[in-house]
N, C-alpha and C positions, 0 to 999 in steps of 0.2 A: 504494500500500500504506500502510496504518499505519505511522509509524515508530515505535521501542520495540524491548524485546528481545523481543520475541513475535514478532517478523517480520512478514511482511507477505502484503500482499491483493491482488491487480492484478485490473485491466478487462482483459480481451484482444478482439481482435477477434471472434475466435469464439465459439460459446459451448459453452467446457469444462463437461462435468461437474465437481463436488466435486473425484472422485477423480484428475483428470488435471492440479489444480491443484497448485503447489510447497508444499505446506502441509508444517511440522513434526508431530512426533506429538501434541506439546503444543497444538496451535491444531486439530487433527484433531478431539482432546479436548475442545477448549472449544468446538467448532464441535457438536460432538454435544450436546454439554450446556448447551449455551446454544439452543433453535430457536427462542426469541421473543426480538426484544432491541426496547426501548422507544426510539423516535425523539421529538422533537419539533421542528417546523418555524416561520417566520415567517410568519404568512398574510399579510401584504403586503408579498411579494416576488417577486412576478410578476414576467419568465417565469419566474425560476429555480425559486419553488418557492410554492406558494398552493391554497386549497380550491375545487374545482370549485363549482358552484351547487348539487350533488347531494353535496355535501359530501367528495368522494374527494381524495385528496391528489394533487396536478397539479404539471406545469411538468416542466422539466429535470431538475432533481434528483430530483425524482420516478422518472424515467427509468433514472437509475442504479440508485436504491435497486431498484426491481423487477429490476435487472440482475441484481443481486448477491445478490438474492433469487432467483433462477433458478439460479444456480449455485451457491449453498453449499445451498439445502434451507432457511433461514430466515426468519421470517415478519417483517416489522418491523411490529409496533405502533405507529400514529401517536397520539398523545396529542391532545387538539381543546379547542378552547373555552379557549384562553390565549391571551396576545400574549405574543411576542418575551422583551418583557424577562424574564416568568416562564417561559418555557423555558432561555434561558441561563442565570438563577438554579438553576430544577430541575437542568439539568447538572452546578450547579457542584457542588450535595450531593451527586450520583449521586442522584437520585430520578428521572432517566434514563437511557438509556445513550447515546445519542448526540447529534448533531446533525446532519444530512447534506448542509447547505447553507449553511458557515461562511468568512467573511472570518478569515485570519491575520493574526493580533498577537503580539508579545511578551508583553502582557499576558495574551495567551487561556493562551497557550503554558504558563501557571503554571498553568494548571486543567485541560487539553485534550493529548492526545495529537493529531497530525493524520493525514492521510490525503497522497499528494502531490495538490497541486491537479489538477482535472480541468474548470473554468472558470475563464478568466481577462474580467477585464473593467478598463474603465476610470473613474479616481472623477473625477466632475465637479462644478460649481458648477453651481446653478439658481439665478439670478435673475428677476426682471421682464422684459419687454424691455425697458422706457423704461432698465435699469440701468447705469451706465458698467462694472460689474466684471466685470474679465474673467480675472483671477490670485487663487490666495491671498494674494497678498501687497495685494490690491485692499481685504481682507478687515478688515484691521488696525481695531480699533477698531469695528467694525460688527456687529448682532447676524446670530449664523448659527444657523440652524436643524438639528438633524440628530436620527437617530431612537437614542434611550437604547441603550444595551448592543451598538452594531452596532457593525463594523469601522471604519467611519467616527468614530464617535465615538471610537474607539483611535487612531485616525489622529490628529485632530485633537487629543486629550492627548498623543499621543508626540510628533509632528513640529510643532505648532502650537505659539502663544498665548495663540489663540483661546480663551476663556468661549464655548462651544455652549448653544444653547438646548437643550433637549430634549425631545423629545416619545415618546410609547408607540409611533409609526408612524411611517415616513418619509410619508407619504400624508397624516398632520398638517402634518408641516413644511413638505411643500410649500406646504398650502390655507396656513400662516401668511404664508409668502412672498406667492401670491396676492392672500392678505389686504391686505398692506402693512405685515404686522407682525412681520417682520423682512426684512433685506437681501439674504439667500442662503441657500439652504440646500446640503449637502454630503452626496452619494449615490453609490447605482451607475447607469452611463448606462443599459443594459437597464429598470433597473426606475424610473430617474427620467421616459426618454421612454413606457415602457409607461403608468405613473400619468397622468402627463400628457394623452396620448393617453385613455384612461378619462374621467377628470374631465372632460375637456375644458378643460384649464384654459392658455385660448390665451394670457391675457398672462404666460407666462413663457417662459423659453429657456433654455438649454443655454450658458451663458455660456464656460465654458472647462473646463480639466483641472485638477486641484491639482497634478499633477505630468506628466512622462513615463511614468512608471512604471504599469503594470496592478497589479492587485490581484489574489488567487487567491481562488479557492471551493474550498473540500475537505469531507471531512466530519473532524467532531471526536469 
């Protein structure tokens, strides 16, 4: 569900109608009067969430959203032809209404109401193979690549040191790595082995984890 005083939204296993959901009279209300509500997505973040070749909006997240689309009666409107960082931007003015496939931060948390996670995944290091790093703490001092406005990029302001390079896609950062022009880059494993795999981009690897810890997806 959303947290907030509005209450909240759940996935159940079945699939309830509207009217069999725990809804207040107030979210009944705005569920009526809201039937379109504006998404915007990352298109390179396969699987979780990316444009078909026929342009349809795909992946996991995808999945939900139609979910949730089936049981309240509301259309989501995907917004197209942006990267990442100008959806997170458009969210922060409200010149959308959502996000449906967001990494939690402290920092989001000033802009963003969340959803509870409904993907967990783990943040990894991508370097070269020939590379000796296998920790963040490997990291120190070394340029690291990671894609502008994502959770990772949060990560590494809150819990790092790290100066991050940045890039508009993590799918740049990678080919930088590749390149040889920088040391690492810092992702989700889903979408760093998916790229990977794509590109074909065989001199890199999967060096390690930044932490124990999983990361969540929700929507914002």
């Amino acid at each position: 569900y959303f947290s907030g005083a509005s209450g909240g939204l759940a996935l159940a296993e079945s699939k309830p109608s509207m009217l069999s959901m725990p809804f207040s009279p107030a979210e009944k209300v705005w569920i009526a009067s809201h039937p379109v509500v504006k998404i915007a997505i990352d298109p390179e973040f396969s699987p979780f969430e990316f444009f078909s070749e026929s342009g349809e909006y795909s992946g996991m997240g995808a999945d939900y959203v139609e979910r949730i689309s089936e049981i309240l009666g509301i259309r989501f409107e995907v917004v197209k032809n942006i990267s990442w960082r100008q959806a997170v931007s458009m969210a922060e003015k409200k010149d959308i209404d959502a996000l449906p496939c967001v990494g939690i931060s402290e920092k989001r948390k000033e802009h963003f109401l969340f959803s509870k996670p409904y993907l967990a995944f783990p943040r990894v290091i991508v370097t070269r193979t020939v590379s000796p790093v296998h920790t963040i703490e490997d990291l120190k001092n070394k340029s690291v690549a990671v894609q502008a406005k994502s959770s990772h990029h949060e990560y590494i302001k809150e819990k790092t040191r790290i100066t991050p390079i940045l890039f508009d896609t993590f799918k740049d950062a990678l080919l930088s790595v590749s390149r040889g022009e920088n040391e690492a880059a810092i992702g989700n494993l889903a979408v760093a082995t998916d790229t990977m795999g794509r590109l074909n981009l065989t001199n890199l690897k999967i060096a390690g984890h930044t932490s124990k810890d999983v990361s969540s997806l929700a929507f914002a």
